[in-house]
VOGU-3710 file (C-alpha; in Angstrom, 3 decimals, decimal comma):
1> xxxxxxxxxx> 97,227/145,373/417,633  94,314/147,200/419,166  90,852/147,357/419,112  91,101/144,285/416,067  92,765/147,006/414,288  96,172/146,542/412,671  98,384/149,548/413,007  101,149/151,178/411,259  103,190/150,398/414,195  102,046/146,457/414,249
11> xxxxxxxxxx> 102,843/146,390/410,609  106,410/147,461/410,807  107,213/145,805/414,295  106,417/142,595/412,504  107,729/143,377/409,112  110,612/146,423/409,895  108,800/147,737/407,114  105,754/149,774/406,466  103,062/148,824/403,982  104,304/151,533/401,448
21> xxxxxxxxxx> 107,985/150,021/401,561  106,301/146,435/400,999  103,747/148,053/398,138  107,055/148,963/396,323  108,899/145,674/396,974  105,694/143,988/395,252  105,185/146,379/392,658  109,133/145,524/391,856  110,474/149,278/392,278  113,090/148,213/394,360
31> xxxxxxxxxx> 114,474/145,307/392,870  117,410/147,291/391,975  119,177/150,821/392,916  118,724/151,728/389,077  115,137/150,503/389,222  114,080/152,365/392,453  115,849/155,680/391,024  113,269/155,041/388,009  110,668/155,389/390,196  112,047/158,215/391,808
41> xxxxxxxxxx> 113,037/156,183/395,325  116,619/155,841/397,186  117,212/153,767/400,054  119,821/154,239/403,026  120,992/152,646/405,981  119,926/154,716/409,587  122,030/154,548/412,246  118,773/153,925/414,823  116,677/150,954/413,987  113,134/151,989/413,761
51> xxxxxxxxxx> 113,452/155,629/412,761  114,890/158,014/410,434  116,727/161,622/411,114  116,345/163,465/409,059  118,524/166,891/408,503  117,107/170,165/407,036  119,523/172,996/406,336  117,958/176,540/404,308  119,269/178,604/401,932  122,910/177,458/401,042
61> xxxxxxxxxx> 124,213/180,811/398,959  127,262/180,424/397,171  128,436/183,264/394,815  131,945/183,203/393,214  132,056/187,072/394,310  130,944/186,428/397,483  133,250/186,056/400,942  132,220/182,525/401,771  134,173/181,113/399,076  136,614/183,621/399,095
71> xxxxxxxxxx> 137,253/182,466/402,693  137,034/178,308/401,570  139,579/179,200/398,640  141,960/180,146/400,962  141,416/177,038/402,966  140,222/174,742/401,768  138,774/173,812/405,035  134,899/173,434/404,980  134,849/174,026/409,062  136,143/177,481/407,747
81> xxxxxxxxxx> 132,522/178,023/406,476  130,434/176,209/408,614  131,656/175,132/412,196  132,118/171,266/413,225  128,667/171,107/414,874  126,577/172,973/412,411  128,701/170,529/409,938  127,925/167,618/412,030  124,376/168,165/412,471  124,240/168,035/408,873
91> xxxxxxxxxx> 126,607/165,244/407,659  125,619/162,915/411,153  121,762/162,592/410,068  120,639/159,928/408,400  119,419/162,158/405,019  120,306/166,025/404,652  117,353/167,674/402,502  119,044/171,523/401,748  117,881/174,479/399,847  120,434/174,989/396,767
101> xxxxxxxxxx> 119,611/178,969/396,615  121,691/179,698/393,546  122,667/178,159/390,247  125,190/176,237/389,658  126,571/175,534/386,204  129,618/176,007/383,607  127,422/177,341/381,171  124,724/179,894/380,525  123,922/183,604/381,692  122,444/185,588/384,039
111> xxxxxxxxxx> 118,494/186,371/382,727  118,270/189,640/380,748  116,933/192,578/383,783  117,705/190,232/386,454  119,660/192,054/389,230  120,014/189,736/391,716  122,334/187,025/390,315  123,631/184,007/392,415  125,898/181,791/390,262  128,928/179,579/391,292
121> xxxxxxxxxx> 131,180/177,553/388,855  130,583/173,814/388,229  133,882/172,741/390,677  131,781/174,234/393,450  129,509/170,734/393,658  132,426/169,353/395,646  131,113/171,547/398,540  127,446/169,921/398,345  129,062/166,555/398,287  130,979/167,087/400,732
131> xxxxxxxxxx> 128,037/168,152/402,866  126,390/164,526/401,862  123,373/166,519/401,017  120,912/163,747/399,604  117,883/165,983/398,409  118,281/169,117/397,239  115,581/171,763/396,308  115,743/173,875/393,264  112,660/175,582/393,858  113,532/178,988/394,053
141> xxxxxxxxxx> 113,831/182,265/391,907  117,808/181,832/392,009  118,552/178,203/391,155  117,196/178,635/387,224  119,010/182,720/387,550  121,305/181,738/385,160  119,202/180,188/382,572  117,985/177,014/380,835  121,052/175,581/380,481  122,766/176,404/382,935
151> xxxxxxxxxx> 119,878/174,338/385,218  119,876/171,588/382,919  123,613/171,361/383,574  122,803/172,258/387,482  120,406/168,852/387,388  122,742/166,624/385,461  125,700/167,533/388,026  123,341/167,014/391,175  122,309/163,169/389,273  126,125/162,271/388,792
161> xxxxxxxxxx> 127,035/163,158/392,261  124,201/160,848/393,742  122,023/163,489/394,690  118,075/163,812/393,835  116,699/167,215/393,669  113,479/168,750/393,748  111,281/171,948/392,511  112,655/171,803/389,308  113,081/169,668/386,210  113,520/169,749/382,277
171> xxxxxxxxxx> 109,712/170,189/381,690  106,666/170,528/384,122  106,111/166,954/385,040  109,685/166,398/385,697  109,592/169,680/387,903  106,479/168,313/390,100  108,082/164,980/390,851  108,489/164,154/394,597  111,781/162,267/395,818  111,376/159,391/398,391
181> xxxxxxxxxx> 114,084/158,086/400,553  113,467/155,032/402,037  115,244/154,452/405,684  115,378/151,972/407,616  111,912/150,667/405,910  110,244/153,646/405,984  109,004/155,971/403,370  109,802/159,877/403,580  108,338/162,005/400,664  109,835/165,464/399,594
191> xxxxxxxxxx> 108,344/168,030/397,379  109,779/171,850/396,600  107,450/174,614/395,049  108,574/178,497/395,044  105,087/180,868/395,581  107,398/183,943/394,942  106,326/186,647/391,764  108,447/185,520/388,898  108,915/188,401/386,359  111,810/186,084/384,120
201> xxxxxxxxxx> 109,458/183,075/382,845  111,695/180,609/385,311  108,472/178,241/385,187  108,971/174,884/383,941  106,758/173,823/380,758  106,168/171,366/378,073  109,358/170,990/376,544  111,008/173,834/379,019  113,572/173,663/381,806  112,526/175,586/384,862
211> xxxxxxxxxx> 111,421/175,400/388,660  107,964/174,517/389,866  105,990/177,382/390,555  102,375/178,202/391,647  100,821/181,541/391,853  97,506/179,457/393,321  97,880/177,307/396,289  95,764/174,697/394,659  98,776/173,746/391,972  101,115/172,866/394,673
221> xxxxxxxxxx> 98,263/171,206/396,486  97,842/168,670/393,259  101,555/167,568/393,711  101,002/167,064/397,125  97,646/164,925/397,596  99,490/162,788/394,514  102,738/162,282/396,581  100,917/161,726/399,823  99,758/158,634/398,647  103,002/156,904/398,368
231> xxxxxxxxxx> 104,706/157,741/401,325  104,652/157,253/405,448  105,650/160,413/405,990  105,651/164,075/403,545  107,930/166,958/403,899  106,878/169,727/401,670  108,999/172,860/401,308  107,683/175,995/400,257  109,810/179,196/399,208  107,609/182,181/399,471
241> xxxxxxxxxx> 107,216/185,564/402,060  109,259/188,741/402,731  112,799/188,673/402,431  115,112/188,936/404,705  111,880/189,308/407,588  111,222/187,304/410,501  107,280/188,045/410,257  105,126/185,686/408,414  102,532/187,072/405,633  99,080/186,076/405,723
251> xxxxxxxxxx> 99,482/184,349/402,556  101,898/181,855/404,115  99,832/180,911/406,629  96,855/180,346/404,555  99,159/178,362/402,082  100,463/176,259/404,651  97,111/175,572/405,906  95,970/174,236/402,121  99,264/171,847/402,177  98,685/170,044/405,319
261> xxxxxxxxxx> 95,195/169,890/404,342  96,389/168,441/401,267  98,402/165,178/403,052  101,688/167,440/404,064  102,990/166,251/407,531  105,325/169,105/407,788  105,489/172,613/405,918  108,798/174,079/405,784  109,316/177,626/404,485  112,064/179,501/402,634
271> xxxxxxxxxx> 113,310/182,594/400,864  113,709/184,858/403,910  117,120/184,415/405,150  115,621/184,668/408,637  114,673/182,213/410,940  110,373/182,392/411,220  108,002/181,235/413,573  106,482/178,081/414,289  103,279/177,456/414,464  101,175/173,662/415,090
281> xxxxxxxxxx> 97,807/173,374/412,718  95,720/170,300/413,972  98,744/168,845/415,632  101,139/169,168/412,261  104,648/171,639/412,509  104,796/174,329/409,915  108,157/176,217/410,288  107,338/179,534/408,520  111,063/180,088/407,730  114,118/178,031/408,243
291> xxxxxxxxxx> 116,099/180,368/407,351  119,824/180,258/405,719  122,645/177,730/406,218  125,172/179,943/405,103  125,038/182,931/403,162  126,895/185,871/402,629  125,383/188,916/404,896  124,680/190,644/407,787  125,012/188,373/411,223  121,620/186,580/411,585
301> xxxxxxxxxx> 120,123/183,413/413,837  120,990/180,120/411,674  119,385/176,551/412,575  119,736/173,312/411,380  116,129/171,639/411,961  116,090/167,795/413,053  113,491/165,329/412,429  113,425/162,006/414,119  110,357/160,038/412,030  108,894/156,552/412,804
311> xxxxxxxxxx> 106,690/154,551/411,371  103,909/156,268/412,761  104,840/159,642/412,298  107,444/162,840/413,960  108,610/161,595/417,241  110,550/164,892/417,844  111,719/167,733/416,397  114,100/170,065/417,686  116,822/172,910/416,394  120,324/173,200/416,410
321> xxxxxxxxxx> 121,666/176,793/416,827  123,997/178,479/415,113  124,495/182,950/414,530  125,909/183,579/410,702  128,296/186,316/410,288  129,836/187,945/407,373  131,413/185,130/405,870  130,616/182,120/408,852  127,597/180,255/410,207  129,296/179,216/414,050
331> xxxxxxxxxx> 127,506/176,762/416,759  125,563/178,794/419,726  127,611/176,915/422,082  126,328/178,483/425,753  123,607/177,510/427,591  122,977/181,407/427,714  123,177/181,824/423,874  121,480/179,007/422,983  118,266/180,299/425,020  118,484/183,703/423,991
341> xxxxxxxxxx> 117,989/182,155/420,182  115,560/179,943/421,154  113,852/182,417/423,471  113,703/185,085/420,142  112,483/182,063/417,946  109,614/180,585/420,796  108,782/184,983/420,762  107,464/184,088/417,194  105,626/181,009/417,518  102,156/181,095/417,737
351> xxxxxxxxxx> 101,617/177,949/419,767  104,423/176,095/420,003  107,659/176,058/422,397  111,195/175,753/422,585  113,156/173,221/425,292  116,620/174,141/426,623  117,707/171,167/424,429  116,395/172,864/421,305  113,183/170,079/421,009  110,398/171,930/419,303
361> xxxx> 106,717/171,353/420,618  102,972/172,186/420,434  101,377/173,996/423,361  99,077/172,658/424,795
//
C-alpha cells in the first residue's frame, strides 16, 4: 500500500486476484465453466504465478489450393508448416489469440464478384486445435468470403472445439462481444474489428451473420470503452492498411490513437502480411502490423509477439523471429539473423526499440 492508497498490485498480492476477477466471482459468473462461457469468460491455469503470457500469431491462411496444406497432406507433420520454435512459441504460452484469415466451413460459396477467395474444408480445424489457439479473430474481409453459412458453420466448429472467437457473430451484438480469459486471477479482454472497404455486405446485422466492421473509428471505439470496463488488461486487434506493405497509413495511426484513448492497452494491427512498425502513444504499444503466421507467398519476416501481463499491466513484450517461405514459416535461429530482422523491424518504429533478445521497448 502507498500513500493510504490501495493498489492493483496490493489487491492481488493479498487476494491472487484482481478486483475484476472477484467482481465476477460475486456477481456469480464463474460459478461454473458453462456459466462463465455465458458471460463470455474462460479461465486457465499459467505456468508463472502472478502473470499471464500471452501468444499472438497474424494471419493464419489456409487454402485447400494452396502449398501449405499441400505440403501438411503429405505429412502430416505440423513442424512441416511451422518449425518447432515458431510452434512452441505458440502452443508454450499460456493463451494463443490468432488471426483466422480465411473461412472455414463444409458449406456455402464464395460471394458473387469476389476474387480473392480463401476457403479450407471443415477437417482443417484439427490444425487450429492442434495449435491450442484459444481466441480466434474473425474480423476480416476473408473469414465471412464464403458466405453466411458457411461462418455460421465456421463459429459453431470454433465453439465445439473449445475455442472463443472474435470480430464476428450471427447478428451485430453477437459480432461486438469481447472474449475474456481469466489467468492466473487476472482479467485479459480481446476485441477484433476489420476497418477495411467492404464491397460484399460481410457486416453483421440484426438478424445477419457477418464480421464487425466500422468505416468510423468511433464504432469500434463504443465496443472498446464497454469492454474496458470489465477487464485488467485490453488487447484490441484491428485489421485495416495496405496490403502486403510494411508502411503504415495515416489512418492507422489516427485509429489507433482513438482506441487507446478509448481504454485499449495494446493495438495490434492486421491485413498486411508484413510485419509493421511499432510505435509507443502515452506509454501504450501499438504494433501497426503483426504480420502473417503462415501463409502461402513470397518469403517475408514472420513474428510471433509475446506478452507477459500482471496485475498491473505489460511487464514485457518482445518478438520471436521467424522468415516465411513459399510453403514454411522457419525460426531465425542466428544471432546474425535474428538482428538483421529486428534491426529492419526497430528501422520502422517510430519510438520504440528492439533488444538482441527480441524484448520490445519505448524510447526514451
Amino acid at each position: 500500500m502507498k500513500s493510504g492508497k490501495v493498489s492493483a498490485e496490493d489487491f492481488y498480492s493479498s487476494y491472487g486476484k484482481t478486483l475484476h476477477v472477484l467482481s465476477d466471482e460475486y456477481k456469480g459468473y464463474l460459478k461454473d465453466d458453462e456459466t462463465a462461457a455465458a458471460n463470455h469468460i474462460y479461465q486457465k491455469d499459467g505456468a508463472k504465478d502472478g502473470q499471464a503470457e500471452i501468444a499472438i500469431a497474424g494471419n493464419l491462411t489456409l487454402t485447400e489450393e494452396g502449398y501449405t496444406l499441400g505440403k501438411y497432406d503429405e505429412t502430416g507433420d505440423l513442424s512441416q508448416m511451422l518449425s518447432e520454435q515458431i510452434l512452441s512459441a505458440m502452443t508454450g504460452a499460456d493463451a494463443l489469440f490468432l488471426n483466422q484469415e480465411f473461412s472455414i466451413s463444409s458449406k456455402g460459396e464464395a460471394l458473387s464478384g469476389k476474387t480473392s477467395i480463401l476457403h479450407a474444408n471443415a477437417e482443417r480445424m484439427n490444425i487450429l486445435e492442434a495449435l491450442g489457439a484459444d481466441v480466434v479473430s474473425l474480423g476480416n474481409e476473408h473469414a465471412a468470403g464464403y458466405g453466411q453459412d458457411a461462418l455460421k458453420e465456421n463459429m459453431e466448429l470454433l465453439k465445439n472445439a473449445g475455442m472463443a472467437y472474435v470480430g464476428a457473430g450471427t447478428d451485430a451484438a453477437d459480432a461486438a462481444q469481447p472474449v475474456y480469459l481469466i489467468i492466473n486471477g487476472i482479467k485479459i479482454g480481446f476485441t477484433s474489428a476489420s476497418g477495411m472497404e467492404d464491397s460484399y455486405d460481410m457486416a453483421a446485422g440484426d438478424g445477419k451473420a457477418g464480421i464487425l466492421e466500422y468505416t468510423e473509428a468511433e464504432q469500434y471505439t463504443k465496443v472498446i470503452q464497454e469492454a474496458a470496463t470489465k477487464c485488467d488488461y485490453l488487447i484490441v486487434y484491428d485489421h485495416e492498411g495496405k496490403g502486403d506493405a510494411n508502411g503504415v497509413e495515416s489512418y492507422q495511426k489516427e485509429h489507433a490513437a482513438a482506441f487507446l484513448q478509448a481504454g485499449a492497452d495494446i493495438v495490434i494491427g492486421g491485413h498486411s502480411d508484413r510485419l509493421q512498425g511499432i510505435e509507443y502513444i502515452d506509454g501504450k504499444p501499438v504494433v501497426y502490423s503483426i504480420g502473417s503466421v503462415l501463409t502461402d507467398g513470397t518469403s517475408r519476416y514472420s513474428a510471433v509477439l509475446k506478452l507477459n501481463i500482471t496485475s498491473e499491466g505489460l511487464k514485457e513484450m518482445s518478438l520471436v523471429p521467424g522468415i516465411q517461405t513459399e510453403d514454411m514459416t522457419e525460426y531465425l535461429d542466428s544471432t546474425e539473423t535474428q538482428k538483421k530482422m529486428y534491426d529492419a523491424v526497430a528501422a520502422l518504429c517510430p519510438n520504440a526499440s528492439i533488444d538482441e533478445n527480441g524484448v520490445v521497448t519505448e524510447k526514451k
